[in-house]
C-alpha positions in Angstrom: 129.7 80.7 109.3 132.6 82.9 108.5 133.0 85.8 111.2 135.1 89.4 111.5 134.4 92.9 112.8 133.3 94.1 109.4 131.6 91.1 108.0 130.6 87.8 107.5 129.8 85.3 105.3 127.0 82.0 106.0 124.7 79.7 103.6 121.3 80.3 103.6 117.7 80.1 100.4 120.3 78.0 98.2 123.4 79.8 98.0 126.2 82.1 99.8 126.0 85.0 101.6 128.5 88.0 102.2 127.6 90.6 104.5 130.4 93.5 104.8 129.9 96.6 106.6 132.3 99.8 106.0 131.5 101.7 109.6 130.9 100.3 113.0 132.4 96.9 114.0 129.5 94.0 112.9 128.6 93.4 116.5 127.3 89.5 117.5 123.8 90.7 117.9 123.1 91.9 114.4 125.3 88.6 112.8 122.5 86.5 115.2 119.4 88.9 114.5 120.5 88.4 110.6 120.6 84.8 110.5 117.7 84.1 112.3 115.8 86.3 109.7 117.3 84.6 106.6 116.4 80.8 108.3 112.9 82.4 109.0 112.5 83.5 105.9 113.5 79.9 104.2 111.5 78.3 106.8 108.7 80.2 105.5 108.9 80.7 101.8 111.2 78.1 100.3 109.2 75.9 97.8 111.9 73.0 99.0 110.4 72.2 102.1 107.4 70.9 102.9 106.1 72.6 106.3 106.4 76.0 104.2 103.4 78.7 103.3 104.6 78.3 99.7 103.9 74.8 100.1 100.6 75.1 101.8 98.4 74.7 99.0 99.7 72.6 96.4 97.0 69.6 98.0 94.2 72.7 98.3 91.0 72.6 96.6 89.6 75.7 94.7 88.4 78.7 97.0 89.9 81.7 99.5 92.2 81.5 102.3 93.7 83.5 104.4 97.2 84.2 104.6 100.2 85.8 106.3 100.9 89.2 105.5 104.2 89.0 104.3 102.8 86.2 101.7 100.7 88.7 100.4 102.8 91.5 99.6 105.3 89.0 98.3 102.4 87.2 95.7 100.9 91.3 95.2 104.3 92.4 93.8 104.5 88.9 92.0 101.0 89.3 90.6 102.6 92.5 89.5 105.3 91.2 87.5 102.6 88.3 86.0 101.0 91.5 84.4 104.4 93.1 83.2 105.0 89.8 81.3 101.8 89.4 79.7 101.5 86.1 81.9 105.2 84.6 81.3 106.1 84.9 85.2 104.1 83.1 87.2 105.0 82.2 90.9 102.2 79.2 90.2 104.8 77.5 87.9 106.2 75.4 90.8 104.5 72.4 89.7 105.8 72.4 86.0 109.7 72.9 87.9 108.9 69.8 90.0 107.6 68.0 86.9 110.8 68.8 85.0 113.1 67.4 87.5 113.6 70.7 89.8 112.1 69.2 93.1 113.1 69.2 97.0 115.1 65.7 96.1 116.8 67.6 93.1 116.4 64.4 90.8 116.6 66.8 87.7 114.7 63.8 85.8 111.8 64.7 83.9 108.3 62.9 84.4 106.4 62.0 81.7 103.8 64.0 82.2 105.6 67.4 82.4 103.8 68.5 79.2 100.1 68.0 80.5 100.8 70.5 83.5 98.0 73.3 83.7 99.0 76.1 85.1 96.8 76.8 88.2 94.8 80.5 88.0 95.1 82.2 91.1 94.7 86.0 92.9 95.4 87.4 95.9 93.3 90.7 97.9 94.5 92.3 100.6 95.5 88.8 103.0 93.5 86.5 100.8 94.5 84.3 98.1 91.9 82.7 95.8 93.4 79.6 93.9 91.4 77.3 91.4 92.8 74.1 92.6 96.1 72.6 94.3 98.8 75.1 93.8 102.7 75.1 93.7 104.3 78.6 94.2 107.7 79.1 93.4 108.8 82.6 94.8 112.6 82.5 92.7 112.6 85.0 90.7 111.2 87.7 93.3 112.1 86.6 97.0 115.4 86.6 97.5 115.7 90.4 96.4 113.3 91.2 99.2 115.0 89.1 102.1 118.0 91.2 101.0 116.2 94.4 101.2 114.9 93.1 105.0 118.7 92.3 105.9 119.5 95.7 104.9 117.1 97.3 106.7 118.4 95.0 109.9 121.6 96.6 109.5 120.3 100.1 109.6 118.1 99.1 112.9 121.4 98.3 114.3 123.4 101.2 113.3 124.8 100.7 109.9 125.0 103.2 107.7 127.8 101.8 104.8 127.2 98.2 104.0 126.7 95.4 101.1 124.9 92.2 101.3 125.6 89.8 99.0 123.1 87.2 98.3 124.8 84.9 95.8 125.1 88.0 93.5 122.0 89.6 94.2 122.7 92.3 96.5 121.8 95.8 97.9 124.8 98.4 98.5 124.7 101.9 100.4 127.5 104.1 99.4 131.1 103.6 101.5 131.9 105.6 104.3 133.8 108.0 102.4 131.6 108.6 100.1 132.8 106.4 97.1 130.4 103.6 95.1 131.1 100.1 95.9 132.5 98.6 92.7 131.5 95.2 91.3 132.0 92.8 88.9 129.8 91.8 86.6 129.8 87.9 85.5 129.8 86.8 82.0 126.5 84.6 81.8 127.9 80.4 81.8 131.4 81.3 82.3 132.9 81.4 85.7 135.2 83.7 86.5 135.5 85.6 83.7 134.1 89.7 83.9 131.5 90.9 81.1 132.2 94.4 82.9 131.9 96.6 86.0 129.2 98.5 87.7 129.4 100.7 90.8 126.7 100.7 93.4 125.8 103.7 95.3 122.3 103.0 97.3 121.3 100.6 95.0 120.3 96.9 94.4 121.9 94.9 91.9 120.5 91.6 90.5 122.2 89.1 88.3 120.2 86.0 86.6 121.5 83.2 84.0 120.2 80.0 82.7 123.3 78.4 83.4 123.7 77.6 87.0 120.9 75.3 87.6 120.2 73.3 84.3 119.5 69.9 83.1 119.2 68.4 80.0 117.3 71.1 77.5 115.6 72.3 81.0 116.7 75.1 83.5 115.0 77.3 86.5 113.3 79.8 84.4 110.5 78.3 82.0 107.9 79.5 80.0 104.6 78.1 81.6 102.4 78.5 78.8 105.2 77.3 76.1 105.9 74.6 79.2 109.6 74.9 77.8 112.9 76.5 79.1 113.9 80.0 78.0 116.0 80.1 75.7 116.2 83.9 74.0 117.9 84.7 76.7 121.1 83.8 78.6 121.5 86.4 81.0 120.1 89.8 82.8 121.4 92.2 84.9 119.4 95.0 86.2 120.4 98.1 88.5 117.3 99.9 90.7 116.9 101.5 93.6 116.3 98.5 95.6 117.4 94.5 95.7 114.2 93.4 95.4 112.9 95.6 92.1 116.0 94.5 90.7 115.5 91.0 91.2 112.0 91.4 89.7 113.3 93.4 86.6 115.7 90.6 85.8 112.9 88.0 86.1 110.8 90.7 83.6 113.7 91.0 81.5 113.7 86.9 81.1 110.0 86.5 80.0 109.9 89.3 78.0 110.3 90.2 74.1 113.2 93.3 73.7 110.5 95.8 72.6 109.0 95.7 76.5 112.2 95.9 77.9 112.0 100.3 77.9 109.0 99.9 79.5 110.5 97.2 82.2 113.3 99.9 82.6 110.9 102.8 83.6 108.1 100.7 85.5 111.0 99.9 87.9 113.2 102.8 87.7 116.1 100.6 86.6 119.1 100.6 84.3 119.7 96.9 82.5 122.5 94.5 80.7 120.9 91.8 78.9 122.7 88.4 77.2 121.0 87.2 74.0 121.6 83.8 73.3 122.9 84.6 69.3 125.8 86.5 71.2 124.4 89.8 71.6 124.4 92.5 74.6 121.6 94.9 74.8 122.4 97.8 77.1 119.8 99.8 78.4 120.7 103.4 77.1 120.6 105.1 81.1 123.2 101.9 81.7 126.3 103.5 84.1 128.6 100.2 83.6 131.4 99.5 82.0 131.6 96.9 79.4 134.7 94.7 78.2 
């Protein structure tokens, strides 16, 4: 873990973190009391290890069980998203990702049975989830916006009232302490390094999703469940709402869905977007504040 008195920076759900603050000096207490929630939170949700509540009922047999509360309102607002994409999304699609390759031993080898997956039907009321059968979830997609939106709200427990957190380019960002937007780069989908624009952040969350960063062979993270075949229509998304963890869900909708849903993706979560086809055009929502290159 990188440490100073406005910031630091630690690994954590698969990628790099950057906390800054723009106020009070980052004390030891919140760094610790940050940490702890983001190893939690893995501990809990990631569909990489085994001990995980994500990972509890890929052996279960059909019926209802009770879970944690914070399980729920993550699969409610994922069951949300399932309906927003006509049944694209679906956190149950962890078994088809292991299948393809995308497992806790990252082998990134298909098996030959990837094509017979079934994708397992599934509910969830209140703190009870009803599954059909054994059940993989796989919370990318949706989680890590709402561990950011946690961290953020750690940082205000503690004092902070000017901050960014960074989750591997997911983040949520108050305004600075003199009132100016944080400004931030925007990533051209596949290509390291190189800016497809700028966008500032004032109160806001900001998500960024490709299909380059985690793929093998014709397969990467974000599949089509029913086609039981990688996206390809799509390159990139960037979306721009009032929190990290609607935006992370808008990019997700923007993914799985055909362009004429994506003004009604835009107003169900108050968002702005930036979407990369893959024949080399940018769609740009029309309430988009960016700048483009």
């Amino acid at each position: 873990m990188e440490k100073d008195d406005k910031g630091f920076s630690f690994s954590g759900l698969g990628t790099k973190w950057e906390i800054v603050v723009d106020d009070e000096i980052l004390k030891e207490d919140t760094k610790k009391t940050v940490l702890q929630y983001v190893k939690n939170f893995e501990g809990r949700f990631s569909r990489f290890l085994p001990n995980s509540e994500t990972n509890a009922f890929r052996d279960s047999n059909a019926g209802d069980y009770v879970i944690s509360e914070e399980f729920a309102l993550l699969l409610a607002k994922a069951d949300r998203l399932r309906s927003l994409t006509e049944g694209v999304y679906d956190p149950a699609v962890g078994g088809l990702l292991e299948r393809a390759g995308y497992d806790a031993k990252y082998t990134m080898m298909p098996a030959q049975n990837t094509e017979e997956f079934v994708l397992p039907k599934w509910s969830v009321k209140n703190e009870t989830l009803t599954i059909n059968g054994p059940t993989a979830f796989d919370l990318g997609g949706m989680g890590k916006g709402y561990c950011i939106d946690r961290i953020a709200e750690l940082l205000k427990s503690f004092g902070h009232k000017y901050f960014l957190v960074d989750g591997g380019g997911d983040m949520f960002a108050t305004k600075k302490s003199n009132g100016s937007s944080w400004k931030v780069a925007i990533e051209y989908p596949g290509k390291p390094g190189i800016a497809a624009g700028l966008i500032n952040l004032e109160n806001q969350g900001l998500a960024v999703s490709d299909s380059f960063r985690r793929r093998w062979g014709k397969w990467h993270h974000l599949v089509n469940p029913k086609l039981k075949k990688a996206i390809e229509f799509v390159i990139g998304a960037v979306a721009v709402t009032p929190s990290a963890w609607d935006a992370d869900c808008m990019t997700s909708a923007l993914f799985f869905s055909e362009s004429d849903r994506y003004s009604v993706i835009s107003e169900f979560y108050k968002g702005s977007y930036l979407v990369f086809r893959n024949d080399g055009q940018a769609m740009v929502s029309p309430n988009w504040k960016g700048e483009l290159f």
